[in-house]
C-alpha positions in Angstrom: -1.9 -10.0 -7.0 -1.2 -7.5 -4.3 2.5 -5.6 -4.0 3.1 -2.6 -1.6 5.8 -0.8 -2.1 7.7 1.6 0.0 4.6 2.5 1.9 4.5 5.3 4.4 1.4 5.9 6.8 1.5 8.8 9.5 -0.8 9.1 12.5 -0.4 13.0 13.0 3.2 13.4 13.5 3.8 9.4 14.3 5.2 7.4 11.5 3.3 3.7 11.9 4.1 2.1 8.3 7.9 2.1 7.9 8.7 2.0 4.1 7.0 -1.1 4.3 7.2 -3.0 1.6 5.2 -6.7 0.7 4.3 -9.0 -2.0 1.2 -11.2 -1.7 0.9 -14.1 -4.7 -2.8 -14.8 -6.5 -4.5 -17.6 -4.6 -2.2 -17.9 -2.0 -2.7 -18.1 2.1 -1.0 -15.4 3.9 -0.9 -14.5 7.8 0.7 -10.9 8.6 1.6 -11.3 12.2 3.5 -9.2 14.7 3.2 -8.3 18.4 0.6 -4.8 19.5 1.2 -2.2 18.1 3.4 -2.4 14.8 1.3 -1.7 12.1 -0.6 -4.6 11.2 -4.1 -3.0 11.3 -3.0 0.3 9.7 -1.5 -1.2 7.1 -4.3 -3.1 5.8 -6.6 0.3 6.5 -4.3 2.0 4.1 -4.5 -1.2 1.9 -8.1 -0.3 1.6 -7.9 3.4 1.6 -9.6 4.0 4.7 -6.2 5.4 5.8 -4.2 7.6 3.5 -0.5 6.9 3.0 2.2 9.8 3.2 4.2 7.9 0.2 4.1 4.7 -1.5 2.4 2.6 -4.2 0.1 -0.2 -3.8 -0.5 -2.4 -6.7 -3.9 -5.1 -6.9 -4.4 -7.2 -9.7 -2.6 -5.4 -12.1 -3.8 -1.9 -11.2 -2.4 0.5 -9.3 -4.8 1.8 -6.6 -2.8 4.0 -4.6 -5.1 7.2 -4.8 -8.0 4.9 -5.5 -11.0 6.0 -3.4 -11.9 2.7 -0.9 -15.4 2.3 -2.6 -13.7 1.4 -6.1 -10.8 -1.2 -4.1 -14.1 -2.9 -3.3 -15.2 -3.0 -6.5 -12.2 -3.9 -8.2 -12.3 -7.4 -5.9 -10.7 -6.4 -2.6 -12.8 -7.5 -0.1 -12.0 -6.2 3.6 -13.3 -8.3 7.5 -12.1 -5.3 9.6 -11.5 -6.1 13.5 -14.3 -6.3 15.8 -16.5 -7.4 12.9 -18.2 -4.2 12.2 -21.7 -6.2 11.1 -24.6 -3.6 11.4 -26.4 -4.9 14.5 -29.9 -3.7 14.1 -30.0 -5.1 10.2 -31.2 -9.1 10.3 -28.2 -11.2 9.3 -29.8 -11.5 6.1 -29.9 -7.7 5.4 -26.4 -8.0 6.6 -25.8 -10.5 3.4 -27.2 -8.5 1.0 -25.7 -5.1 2.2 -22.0 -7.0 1.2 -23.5 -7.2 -2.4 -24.9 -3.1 -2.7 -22.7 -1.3 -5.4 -21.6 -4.4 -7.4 -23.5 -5.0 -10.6 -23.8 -8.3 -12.2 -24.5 -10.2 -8.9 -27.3 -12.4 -8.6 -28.2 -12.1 -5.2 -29.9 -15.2 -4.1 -28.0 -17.5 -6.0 -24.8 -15.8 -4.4 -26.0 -15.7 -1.0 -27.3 -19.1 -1.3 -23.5 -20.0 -2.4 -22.1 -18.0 0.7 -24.5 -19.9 3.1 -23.1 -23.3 2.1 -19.7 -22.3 3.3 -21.7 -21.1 6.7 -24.8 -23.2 7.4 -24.6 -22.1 11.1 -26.3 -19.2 9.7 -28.9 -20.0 7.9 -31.0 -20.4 11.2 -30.6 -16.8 12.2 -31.3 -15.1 8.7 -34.6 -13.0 10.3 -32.6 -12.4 13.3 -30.7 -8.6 14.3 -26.7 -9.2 13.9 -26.3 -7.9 16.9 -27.5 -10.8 18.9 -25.2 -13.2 17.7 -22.5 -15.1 19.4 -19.0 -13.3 18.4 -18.2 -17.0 16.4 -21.4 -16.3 14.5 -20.7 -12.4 14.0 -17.4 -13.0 12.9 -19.0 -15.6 9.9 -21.5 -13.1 9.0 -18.5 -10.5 8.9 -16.9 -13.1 6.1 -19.9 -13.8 4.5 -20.8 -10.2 3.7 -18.1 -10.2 2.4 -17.8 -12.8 0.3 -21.4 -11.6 -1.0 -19.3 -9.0 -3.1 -17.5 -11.2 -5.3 -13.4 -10.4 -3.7 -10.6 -11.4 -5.4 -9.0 -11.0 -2.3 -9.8 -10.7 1.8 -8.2 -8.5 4.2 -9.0 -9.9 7.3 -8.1 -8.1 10.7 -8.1 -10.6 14.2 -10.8 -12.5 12.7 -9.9 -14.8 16.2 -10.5 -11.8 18.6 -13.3 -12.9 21.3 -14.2 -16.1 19.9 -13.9 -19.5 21.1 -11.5 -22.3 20.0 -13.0 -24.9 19.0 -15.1 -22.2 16.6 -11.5 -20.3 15.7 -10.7 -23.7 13.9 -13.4 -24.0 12.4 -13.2 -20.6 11.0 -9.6 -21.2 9.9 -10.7 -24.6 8.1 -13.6 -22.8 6.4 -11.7 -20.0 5.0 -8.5 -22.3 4.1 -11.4 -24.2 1.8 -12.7 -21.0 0.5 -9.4 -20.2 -0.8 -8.8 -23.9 -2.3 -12.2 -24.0 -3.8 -12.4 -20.7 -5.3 -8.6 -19.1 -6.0 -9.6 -16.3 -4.1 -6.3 -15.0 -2.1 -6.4 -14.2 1.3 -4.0 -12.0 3.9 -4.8 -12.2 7.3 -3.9 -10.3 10.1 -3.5 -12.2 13.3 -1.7 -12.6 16.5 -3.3 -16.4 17.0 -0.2 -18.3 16.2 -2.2 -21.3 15.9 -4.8 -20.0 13.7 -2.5 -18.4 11.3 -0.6 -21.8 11.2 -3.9 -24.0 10.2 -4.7 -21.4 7.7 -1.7 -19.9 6.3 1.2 -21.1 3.7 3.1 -17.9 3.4 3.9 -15.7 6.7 5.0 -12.0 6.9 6.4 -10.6 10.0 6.2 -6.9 10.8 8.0 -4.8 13.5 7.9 -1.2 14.3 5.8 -1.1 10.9 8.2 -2.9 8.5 8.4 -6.4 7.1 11.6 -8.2 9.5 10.8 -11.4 7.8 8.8 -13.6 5.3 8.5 -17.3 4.4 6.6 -20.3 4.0 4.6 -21.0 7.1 6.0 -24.5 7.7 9.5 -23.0 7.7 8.6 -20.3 10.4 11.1 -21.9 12.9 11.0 -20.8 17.1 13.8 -18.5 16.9 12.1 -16.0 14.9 8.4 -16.4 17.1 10.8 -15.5 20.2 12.4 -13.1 18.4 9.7 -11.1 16.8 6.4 -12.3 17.9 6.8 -14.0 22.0 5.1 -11.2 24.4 
């Protein structure tokens, strides 16, 4: 589904991506995890093409996007929740729904959003209300949503946990875990929320000073390598 290979990503003169190199399976559950600092959120901007890479392919669903403009990822199926949400606060969170859909053709919008909202019925309440009133739980739904409004074949999602709640991280983590079961869509989630990334995740990848240091099924992630890689 998704395969980086040797990938090289400079801030100015400061390497952050490391001939990194990752496979992520179709349908599959996968939490990219690592302490501050190490790459996680400028790999998946490059993933997108938000951030260009110095050297390196990047394969998605059979196609190789590596000088792909970030407009066509989208609309080949990779769907990005970037950190902090990003949901355009003065647009009604219905607005915001509809905005995820712009560009692609072939979507039947109400019938799609009405799909989204089952998946988030705390929603459906607020769909005349600004984006930018809502709690950070509820922000951080309407991020996925939107997203989901664009038909992915995949999610990048960045901290989804960051500045919410819980009880209402779990409940994100469950909702997106059915997602994935329900539709096949794969997922790849950056987080530093051990306990999210277990609930949702089967596969794990581990990155340090922007490389992969270890992968493997989530159940198998022992305490040695948390303490070792991920412990503050």
């Amino acid at each position: 589904m998704f395969k980086a290979t040797d990938v090289n990503v400079s801030y100015g003169k400061s390497k952050v991506i490391n001939n990194l190199s990752m496979h992520i399976k179709e349908g599959s559950r996968t939490a990219i995890l690592g302490r501050n600092g190490v790459g996680k959120t400028t790999f998946l901007k490059s993933a997108m093409g938000i951030l260009p890479m110095s050297t390196g392919t990047l394969i998605f669903d059979g196609q190789d996007i590596t000088k792909m403009k970030t407009y066509k990822r989208a609309l080949s199926g990779l769907g990005y929740v970037p950190q902090g949400r990003e949901i355009i606060p003065l647009m009604t969170v219905n607005e915001n729904l509809e905005l995820g859909a712009m560009g692609h053709t072939g979507i039947d919008i109400p019938k799609k959003k009405e799909w989204v909202l089952s998946y988030f019925p705390a929603l459906k309440i607020h769909m005349d209300r600004n984006g930018g009133v809502l709690s950070g739980g509820l922000q951080q739904q309407l991020a996925i949503a939107r997203c989901l409004m664009g038909e992915p074949k995949m999610i990048l999602l960045d901290e989804p946990t960051e500045g919410i709640q819980p009880n209402v991280v779990m409940e994100i983590a469950d909702t997106l875990k059915k997602i994935a079961e329900e539709t096949g869509i794969t997922i790849a989630v950056v987080e530093q929320n051990l306990k999210f990334a277990r609930r949702l995740a089967e596969d794990y990848v581990i990155i340090q000073k922007g490389a992969v240091v270890a992968e493997g099924k989530m159940a198998e992630l022992s305490e040695d390598i948390v303490k070792k890689y991920l412990s503050v």
